[in-house]
KOLMILUM-461984 format. One record per residue: x, y, z of N, C-alpha, C, CB in turn; residue in one letter; chain. Coordinates in Angstrom, 2 decimals, always signed. Glycine has a CB too. Layout:
REM residues N
       npx       npy       npz      capx      capy      capz       cpx       cpy       cpz      cbpx      cbpy      cbpz   resn   chain
         X         Y         Z         X         Y         Z         X         Y         Z         X         Y         Z      a       A
...
//
This chain:
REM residues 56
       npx       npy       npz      capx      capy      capz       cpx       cpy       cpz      cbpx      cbpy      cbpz   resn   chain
    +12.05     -9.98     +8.58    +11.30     -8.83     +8.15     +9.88     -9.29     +7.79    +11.99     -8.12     +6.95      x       A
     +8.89     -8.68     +8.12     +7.73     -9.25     +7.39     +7.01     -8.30     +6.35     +6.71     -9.69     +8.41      x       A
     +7.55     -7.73     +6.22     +7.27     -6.99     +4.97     +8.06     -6.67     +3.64     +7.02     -5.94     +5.38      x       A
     +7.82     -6.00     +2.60     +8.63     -5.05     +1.57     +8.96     -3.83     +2.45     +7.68     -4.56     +0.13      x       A
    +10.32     -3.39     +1.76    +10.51     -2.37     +2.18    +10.59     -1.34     +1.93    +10.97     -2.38     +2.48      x       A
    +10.37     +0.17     +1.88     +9.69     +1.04     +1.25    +11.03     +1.32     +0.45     +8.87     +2.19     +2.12      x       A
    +11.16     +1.23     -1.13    +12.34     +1.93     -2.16    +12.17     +3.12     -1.81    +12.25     +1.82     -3.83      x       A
    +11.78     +3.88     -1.26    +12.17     +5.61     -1.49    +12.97     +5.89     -0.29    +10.70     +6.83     -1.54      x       A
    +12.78     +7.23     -0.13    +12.97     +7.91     +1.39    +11.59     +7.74     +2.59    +13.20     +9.74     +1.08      x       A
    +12.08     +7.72     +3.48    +10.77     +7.25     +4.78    +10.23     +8.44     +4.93    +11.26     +6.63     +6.49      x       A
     +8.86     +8.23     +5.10     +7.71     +9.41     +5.12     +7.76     +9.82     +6.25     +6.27     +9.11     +4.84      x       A
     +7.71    +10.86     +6.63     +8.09    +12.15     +8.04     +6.76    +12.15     +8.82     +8.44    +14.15     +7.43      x       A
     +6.31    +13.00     +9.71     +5.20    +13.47    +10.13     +4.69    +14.34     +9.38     +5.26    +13.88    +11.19      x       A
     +5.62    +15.11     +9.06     +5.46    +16.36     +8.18     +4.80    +16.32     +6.70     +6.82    +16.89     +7.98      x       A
     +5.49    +15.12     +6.08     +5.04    +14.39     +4.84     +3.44    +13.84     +4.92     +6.08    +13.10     +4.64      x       A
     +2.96    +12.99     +6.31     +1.79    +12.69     +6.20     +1.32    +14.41     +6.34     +1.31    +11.45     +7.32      x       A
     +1.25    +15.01     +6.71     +0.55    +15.96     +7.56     +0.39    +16.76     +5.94     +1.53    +16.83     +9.17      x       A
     +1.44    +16.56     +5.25     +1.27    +18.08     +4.15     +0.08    +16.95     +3.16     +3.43    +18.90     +2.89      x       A
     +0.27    +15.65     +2.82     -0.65    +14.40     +2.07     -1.76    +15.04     +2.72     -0.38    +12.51     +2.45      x       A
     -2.17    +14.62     +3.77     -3.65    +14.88     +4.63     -3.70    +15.72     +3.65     -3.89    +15.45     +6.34      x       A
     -3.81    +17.08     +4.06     -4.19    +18.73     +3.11     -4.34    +18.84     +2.23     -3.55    +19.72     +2.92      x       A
     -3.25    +18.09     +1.16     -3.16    +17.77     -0.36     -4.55    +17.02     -0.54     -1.71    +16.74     -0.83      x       A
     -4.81    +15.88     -0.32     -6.23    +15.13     +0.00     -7.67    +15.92     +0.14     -6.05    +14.42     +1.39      x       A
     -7.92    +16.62     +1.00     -8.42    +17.47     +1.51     -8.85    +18.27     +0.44     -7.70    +17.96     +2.40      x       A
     -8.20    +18.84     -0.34     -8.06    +19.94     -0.88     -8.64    +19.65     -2.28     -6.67    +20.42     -0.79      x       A
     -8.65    +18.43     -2.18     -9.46    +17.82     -3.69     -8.12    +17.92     -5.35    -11.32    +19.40     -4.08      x       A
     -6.62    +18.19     -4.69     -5.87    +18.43     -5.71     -5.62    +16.43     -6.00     -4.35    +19.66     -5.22      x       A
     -5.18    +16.37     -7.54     -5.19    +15.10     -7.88     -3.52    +14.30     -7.77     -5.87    +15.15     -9.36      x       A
     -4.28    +13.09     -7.53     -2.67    +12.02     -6.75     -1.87    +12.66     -7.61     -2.42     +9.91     -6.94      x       A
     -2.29    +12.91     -9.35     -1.02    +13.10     -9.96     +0.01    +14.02     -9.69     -1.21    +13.29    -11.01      x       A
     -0.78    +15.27     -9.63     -0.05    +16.89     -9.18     +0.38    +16.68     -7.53     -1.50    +18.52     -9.32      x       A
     -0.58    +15.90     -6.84     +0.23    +15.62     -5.30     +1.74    +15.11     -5.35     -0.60    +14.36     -4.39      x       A
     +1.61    +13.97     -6.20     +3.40    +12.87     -6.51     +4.03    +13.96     -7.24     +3.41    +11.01     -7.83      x       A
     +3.99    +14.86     -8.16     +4.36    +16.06     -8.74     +5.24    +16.78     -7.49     +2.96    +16.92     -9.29      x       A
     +4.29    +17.39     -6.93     +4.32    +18.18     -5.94     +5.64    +17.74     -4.70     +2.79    +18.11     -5.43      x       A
     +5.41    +16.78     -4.04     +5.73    +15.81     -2.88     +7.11    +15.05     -3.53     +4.28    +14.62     -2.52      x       A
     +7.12    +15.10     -4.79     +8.45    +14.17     -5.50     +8.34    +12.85     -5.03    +10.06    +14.67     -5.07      x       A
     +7.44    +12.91     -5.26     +7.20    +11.06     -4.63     +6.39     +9.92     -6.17     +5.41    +11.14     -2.74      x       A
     +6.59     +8.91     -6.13     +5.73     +8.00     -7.06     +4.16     +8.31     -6.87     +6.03     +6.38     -6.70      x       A
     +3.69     +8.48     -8.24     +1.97     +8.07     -7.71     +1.70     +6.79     -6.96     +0.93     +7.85     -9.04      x       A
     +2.47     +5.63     -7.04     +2.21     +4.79     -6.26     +2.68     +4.42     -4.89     +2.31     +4.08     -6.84      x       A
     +3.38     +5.37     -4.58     +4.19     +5.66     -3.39     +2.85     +6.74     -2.09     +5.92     +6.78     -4.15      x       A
     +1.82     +7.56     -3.54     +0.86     +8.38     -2.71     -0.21     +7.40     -2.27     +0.21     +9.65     -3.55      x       A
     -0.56     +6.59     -3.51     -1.70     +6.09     -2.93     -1.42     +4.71     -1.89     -2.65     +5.77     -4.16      x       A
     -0.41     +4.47     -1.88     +0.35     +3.13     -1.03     +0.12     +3.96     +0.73     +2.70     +2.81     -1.68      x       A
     +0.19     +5.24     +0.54     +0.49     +6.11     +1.65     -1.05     +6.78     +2.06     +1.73     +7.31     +1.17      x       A
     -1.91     +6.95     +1.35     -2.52     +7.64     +1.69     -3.82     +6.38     +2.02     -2.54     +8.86     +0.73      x       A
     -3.32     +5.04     +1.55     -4.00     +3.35     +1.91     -3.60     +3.66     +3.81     -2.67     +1.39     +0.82      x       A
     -2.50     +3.32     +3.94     -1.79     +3.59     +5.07     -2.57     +4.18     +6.35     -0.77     +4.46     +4.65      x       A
     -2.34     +5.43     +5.86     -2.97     +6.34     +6.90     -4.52     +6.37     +7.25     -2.66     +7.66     +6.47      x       A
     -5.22     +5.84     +5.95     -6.39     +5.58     +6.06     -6.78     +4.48     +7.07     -6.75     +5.36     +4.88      x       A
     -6.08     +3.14     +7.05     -6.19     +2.45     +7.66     -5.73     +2.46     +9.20     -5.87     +1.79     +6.99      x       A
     -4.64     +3.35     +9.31     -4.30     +3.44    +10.95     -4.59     +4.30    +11.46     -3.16     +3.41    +11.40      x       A
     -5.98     +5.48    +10.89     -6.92     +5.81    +11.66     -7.64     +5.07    +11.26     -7.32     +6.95    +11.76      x       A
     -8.02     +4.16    +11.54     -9.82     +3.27    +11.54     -9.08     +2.55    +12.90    -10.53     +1.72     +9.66      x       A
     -7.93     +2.50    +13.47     -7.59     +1.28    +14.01     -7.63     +2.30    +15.69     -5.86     +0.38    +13.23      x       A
//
């Protein structure tokens, strides 16, 4: 394996897609992980992510 592996449930398309909007929308990581039932550090681990595999 070359990584950690994610403790939660695996993030969907659907999951990035509703993050994007949440982002967007200027609402805060806290009320997003609220929202999404996810860790705040699970959002910003995710929203690192996506950032980076669009630049690529």
């Amino acid at each position: 394996m070359s990584g950690p592996r994610p403790a939660g449930r695996p993030w969907t398309l659907t999951d990035d897609d509703q993050l994007r909007k949440l982002l967007v929308s200027g609402m805060a990581v806290t009320l997003i992980a609220l929202k999404m039932k996810r860790s705040i550090g699970a959002i910003y681990s995710r929203k690192s992510f996506l950032k980076t595999a669009r630049e690529k």
